[in-house]
N, C-alpha and C positions, 0 to 999 in steps of 0.2 A: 555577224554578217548583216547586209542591209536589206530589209524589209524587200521580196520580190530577188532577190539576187541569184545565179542558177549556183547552185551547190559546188563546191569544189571539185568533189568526185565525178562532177556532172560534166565538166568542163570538156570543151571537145578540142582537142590541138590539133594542127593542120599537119601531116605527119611527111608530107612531099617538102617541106621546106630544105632547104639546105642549112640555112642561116643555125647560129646555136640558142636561140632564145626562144624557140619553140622544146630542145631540147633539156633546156632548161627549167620551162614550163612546168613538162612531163614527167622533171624528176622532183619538181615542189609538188605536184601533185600525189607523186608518191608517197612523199615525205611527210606532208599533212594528214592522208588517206590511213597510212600505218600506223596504228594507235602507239605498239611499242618504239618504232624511233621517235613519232611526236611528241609522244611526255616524255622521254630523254633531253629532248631538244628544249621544250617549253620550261621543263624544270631546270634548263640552265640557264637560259634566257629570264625568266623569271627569279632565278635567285642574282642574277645581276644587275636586270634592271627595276623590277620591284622592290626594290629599299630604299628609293627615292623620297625626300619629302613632299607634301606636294603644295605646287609651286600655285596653282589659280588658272595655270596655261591648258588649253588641249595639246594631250599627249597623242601616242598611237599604240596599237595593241602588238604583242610581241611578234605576231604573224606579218604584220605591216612592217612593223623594222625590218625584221629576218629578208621577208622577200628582197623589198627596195634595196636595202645594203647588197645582198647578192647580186640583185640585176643590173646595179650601176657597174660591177664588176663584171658579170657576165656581157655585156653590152661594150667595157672598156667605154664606159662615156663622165659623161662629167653630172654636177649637179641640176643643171640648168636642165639638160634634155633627160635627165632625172623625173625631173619637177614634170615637165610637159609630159611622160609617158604615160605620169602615173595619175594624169588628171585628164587622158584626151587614148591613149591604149585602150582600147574596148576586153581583151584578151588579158593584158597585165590587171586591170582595175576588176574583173573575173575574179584572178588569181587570188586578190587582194580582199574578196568576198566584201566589194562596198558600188558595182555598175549592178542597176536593178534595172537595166533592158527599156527605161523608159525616160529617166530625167536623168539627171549628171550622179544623183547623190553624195557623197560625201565627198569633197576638195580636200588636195592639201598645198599647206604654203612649203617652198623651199629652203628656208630658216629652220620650219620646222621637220622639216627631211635631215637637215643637218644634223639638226640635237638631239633628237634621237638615235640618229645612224653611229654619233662617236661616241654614245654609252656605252657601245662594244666594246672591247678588249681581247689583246691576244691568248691569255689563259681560257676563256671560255671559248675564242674561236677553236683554240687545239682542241679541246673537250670535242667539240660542236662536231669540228671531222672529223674526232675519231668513231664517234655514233656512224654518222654519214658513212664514210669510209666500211663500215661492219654490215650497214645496211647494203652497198654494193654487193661485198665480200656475200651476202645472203643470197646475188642476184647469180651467179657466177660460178661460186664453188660446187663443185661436185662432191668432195665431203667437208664439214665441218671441221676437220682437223690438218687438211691440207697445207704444207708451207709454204710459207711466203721465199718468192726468188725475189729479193732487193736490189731494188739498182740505186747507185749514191753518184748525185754530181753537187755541183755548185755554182753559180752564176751569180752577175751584179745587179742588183734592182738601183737602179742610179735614183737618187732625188732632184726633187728640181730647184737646181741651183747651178746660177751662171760657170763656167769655167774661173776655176780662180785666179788671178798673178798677184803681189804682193801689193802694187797701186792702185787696182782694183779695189780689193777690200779695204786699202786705206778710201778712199774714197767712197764705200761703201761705210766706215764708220763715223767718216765726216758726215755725211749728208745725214744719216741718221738721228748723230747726235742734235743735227739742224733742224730737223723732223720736230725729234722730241720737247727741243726749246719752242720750236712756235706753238707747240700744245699746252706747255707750261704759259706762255705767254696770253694765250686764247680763254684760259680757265682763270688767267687774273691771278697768279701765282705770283705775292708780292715782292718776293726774294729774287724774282728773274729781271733784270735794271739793263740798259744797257745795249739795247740789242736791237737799233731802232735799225738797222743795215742788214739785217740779218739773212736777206735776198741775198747781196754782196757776198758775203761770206759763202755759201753755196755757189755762188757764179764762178768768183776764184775759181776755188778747190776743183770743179767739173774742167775749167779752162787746163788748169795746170796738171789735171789728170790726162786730159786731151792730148796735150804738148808732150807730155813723157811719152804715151801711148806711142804718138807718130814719132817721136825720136829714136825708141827702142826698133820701129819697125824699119828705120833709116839706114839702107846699105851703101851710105857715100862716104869718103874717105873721113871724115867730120863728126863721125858716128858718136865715139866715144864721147866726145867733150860735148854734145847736142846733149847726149845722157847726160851726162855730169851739170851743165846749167838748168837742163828741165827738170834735174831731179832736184836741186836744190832750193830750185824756186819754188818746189811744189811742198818740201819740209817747211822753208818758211812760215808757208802759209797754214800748212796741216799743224805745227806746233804754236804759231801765234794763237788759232782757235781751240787746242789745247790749253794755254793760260788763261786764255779767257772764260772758258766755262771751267777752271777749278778756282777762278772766282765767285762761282755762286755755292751758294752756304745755304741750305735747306735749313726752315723753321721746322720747329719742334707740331706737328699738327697731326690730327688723329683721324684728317680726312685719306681714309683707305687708299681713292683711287691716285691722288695724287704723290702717296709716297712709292706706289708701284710704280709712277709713273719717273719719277727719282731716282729709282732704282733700276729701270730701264736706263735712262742716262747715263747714271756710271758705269753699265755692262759696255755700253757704247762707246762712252769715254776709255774702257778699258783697253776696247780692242783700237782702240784712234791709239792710244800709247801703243801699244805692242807692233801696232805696223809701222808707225813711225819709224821706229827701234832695225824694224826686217829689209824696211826700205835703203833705209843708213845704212847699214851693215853690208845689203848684198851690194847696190847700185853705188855705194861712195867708199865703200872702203874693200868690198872685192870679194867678199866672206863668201864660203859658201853653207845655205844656211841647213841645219840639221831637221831632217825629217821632222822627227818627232818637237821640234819647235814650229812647225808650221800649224796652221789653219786652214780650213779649204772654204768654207762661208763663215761668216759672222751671224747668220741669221741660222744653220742648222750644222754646229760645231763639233755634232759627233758625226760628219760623214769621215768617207776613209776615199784615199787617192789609191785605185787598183789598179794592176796592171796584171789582165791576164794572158798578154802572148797573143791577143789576137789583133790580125793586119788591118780590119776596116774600123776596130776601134784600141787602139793602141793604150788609151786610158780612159773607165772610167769614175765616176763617183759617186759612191753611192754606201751603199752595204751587201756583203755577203751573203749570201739568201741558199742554204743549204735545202736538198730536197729529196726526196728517196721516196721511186715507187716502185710496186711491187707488176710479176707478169701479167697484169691486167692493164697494167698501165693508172692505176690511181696511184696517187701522192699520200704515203700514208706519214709520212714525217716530214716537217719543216723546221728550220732556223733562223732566223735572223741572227749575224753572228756579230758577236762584239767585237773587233778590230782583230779578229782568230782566222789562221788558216787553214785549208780545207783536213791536214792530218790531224788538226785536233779537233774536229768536228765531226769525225767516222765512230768512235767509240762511246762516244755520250747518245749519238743518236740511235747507234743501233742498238744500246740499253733500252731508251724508249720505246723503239718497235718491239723491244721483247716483252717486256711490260704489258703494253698493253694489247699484242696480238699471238703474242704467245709463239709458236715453232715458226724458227725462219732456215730455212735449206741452203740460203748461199747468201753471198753479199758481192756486186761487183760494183765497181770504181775505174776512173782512170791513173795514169801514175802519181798523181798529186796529191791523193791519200794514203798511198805507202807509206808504210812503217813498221821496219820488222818486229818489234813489239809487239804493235796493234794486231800483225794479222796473227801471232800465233796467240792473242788473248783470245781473237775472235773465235778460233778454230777449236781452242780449249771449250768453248758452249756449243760443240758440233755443230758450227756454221760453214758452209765449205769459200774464204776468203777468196775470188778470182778476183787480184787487185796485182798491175804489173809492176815490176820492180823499178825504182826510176832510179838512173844511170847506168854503170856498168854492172851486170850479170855474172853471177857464176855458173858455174855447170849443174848446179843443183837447180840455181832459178831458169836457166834453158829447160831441166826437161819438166820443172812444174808448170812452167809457161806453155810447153809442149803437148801436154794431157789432152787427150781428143774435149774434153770435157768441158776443160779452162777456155779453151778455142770458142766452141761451141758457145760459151756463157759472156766471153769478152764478145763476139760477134751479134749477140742478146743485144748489149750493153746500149748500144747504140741510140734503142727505144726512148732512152731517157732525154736525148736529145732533142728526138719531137715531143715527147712531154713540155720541156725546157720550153719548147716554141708556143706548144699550145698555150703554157704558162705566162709567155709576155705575152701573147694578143690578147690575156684576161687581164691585163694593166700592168704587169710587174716588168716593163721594158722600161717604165718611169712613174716616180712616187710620187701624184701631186698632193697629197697631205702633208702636214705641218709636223716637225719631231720626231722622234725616236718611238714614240708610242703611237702617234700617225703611221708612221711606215708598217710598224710591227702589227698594224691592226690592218693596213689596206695588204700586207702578203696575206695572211691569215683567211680574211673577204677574197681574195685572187684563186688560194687555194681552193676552200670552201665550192667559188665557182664553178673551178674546173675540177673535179670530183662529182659535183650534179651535171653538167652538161655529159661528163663519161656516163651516167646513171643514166640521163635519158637518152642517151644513144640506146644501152643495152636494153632499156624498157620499152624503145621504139619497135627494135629488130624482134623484142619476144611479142611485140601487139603483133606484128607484119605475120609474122611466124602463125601464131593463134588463128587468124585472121584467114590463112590458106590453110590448116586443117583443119578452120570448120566450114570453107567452101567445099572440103572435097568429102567431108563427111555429108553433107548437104548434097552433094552430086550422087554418093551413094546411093543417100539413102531415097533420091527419085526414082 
């Protein structure tokens, strides 16, 4: 901490707020305060980001990661108003044990909010809440051995990436590949000849992107054959700069950046061939083309096209984001799923929640995790499955569906929904990190969040509480 700083313990939160970033506070305050979950927490933090070399740069201490990375989630904001909180917040820079009440003390730069923030990872995030998550469960339970009542849904964490169509991304690999040659051309890349137009060639491609665009969107009797000329013109062009850059032939050189940078090229040049190919196929020759041959970005290649039935968003894109939490409403299990749907997603997870919390009482779902397998493995570990049967019913599943019980636990079920909510407004309605390990690190920070804002709701209500039995002990005792 910095010389003069009021103590974390010390810290005083403003408890009338509404907002969740006082709640938040209250539950880092917690969290640091508790010796047994903070060296859980540090020693996992510590064993991921202490085996760094070190580099000459100033770093930051694992408590400064921790917080920052949660509150940019907790807040749903970005890096920027990141940056500004955590240098200009009187209450966050508290938290952070480095505002010593009189000068600024210690700055940080936004660059270096970054590079610390993505030494995270989603294996130490699960770790990180299931501490968390136990530390609630401390807040809460009435006994220690109490079952968990699980709720399981699944929603889409879309990434951020434009809507795709096939010319689109063709024109997304064109321009790229145009990108990358003027960077080659910029670093004096002797092998790159040729290219003194190279403005041109992006002018094109964008025009005859444009052209097909407004042709497809064209409802006048003409349709067809506007298609058919705008799409041809726009192959011309897209394959003439196709032979042109498998004209250049890389030297043999041992300069790192530049054969990354060659290598970025031919991913680009890969995906300019492949849509060329999808272009051809659908718009001039009629195809229709097969799912599992498509792409939806060229820039983040493992999203997934989902469609889950619902009318204000009919599709989105993104990934699968499995989530199970128990009657207190914490998130005690998460997923990110690899191109899996939600039936196979129900019995690997609630392995996990047994693992690592031990007796669970029920499991309930909507029908899109049914599986008469699944529920009678589940039921073999006397778990009580309230999962409805989807399509048509027998008379046995009428009257297990019928149990005052099953009722009682589907009409539960519900809860999970505003979990779900609370869960996008802590960022996971959209991913702006980069990748598949970007994503699976910013769900991970999302959960994390909302898991401490439910901690300090509960540590609010028991201060509030505390708070009026010792006014009236105090009135007594006058």
């Amino acid at each position: 901490m910095t010389l003069g700083s009021t103590p974390i313990d010390k810290i005083e939160i403003c408890k009338k707020c509404r907002d969740d970033f006082p709640k938040f506070l209250r539950a880092m305050q917690y969290i640091y305060t508790d010796a047994e979950v903070s060296e859980q927490v540090f020693s996992l933090l510590e064993g991921l980001i202490c085996t760094k070399k070190p580099t000459g740069r100033r770093g930051m201490d694992l408590w400064t990661i921790f917080v920052l990375a949660q509150a940019r989630l907790c807040l749903n904001t970005d890096y920027d108003r990141l940056h500004y909180l955590s240098n200009n917040d009187i209450l966050l820079r508290q938290m952070l044990g480095v505002h010593d009440g009189i000068v600024r003390g210690r700055s940080f730069d936004r660059q270096t909010i970054i590079d610390n923030v993505v030494l995270l990872n989603d294996e130490t995030l699960i770790k990180i809440n299931d501490e968390i998550v136990k530390a609630g469960h401390t807040l809460v339970k009435k006994k220690a051995t109490e079952a968990l009542r699980i709720k399981v849904d699944s929603f889409v964490t879309e990434a951020n990436v434009h809507f795709p169509t096939d010319y689109g991304l063709l024109w997304d690999s064109g321009r790229k590949c145009i990108d990358v040659l003027r960077h080659l051309i910029k670093s004096n890349a002797s092998y790159v000849k040729g290219w003194r137009k190279i403005e041109d060639w992006r002018k094109k491609m964008k025009n005859c992107m444009l052209t097909l665009c407004r042709a497809t969107a064209d409802k006048s009797k003409n349709r067809a054959k506007r298609i058919e000329g705008a799409t041809n013109a726009y192959l011309r062009v897209a394959c003439s700069l196709l032979s042109k850059i498998d004209e250049i032939k890389p030297l043999n050189t041992s300069d790192l950046a530049e054969n990354q940078t060659f290598k970025e090229l031919n991913y680009y040049k890969e995906m300019l061939f492949k849509h060329i190919d999808l272009v051809e196929r659908r718009l001039i020759k009629g195809e229709t083309i097969p799912h599992e041959e498509k792409i939806f970005s060229i820039f983040e290649p493992w999203v997934e096209w989902i469609t889950k039935g619902k009318k204000h968003k009919p599709v989105e894109i993104g990934t699968l984001t499995f989530v199970a939490t128990d009657q207190w409403g914490f998130a005690v299990d998460w997923w990110a799923a690899d191109h899996q749907r939600d039936n196979q997603l129900l019995i690997p997870g609630i392995d996990r929640i047994r693992q690592k919390y031990g007796l669970i009482h029920s499991c309930s779902s909507d029908k899109g995790f049914f599986s008469k397998n699944d529920v009678e493995l589940i039921e073999l570990f006397d778990i009580k499955a309230f999962i409805p049967k989807k399509g048509k019913r027998s008379l046995s599943d009428i009257q297990r569906e019928s149990d005052p019980e099953f009722i009682k636990a589907r009409r539960a079920h519900s809860a999970i929904e505003s979990n779900i909510n609370e869960l996008e407004h802590k960022g996971l309605d959209r991913c702006p990190d980069k990748g598949i390990h970007g994503m699976r690190r910013y769900i991970g920070l999302a959960v994390i969040a909302y898991n401490l804002c439910r901690i300090g709701k509960i540590l609010f209500a028991q201060d509030s509480k505390a708070k009026e039995v010792n006014a009236v002990k105090r009135k007594r005792a006058a």
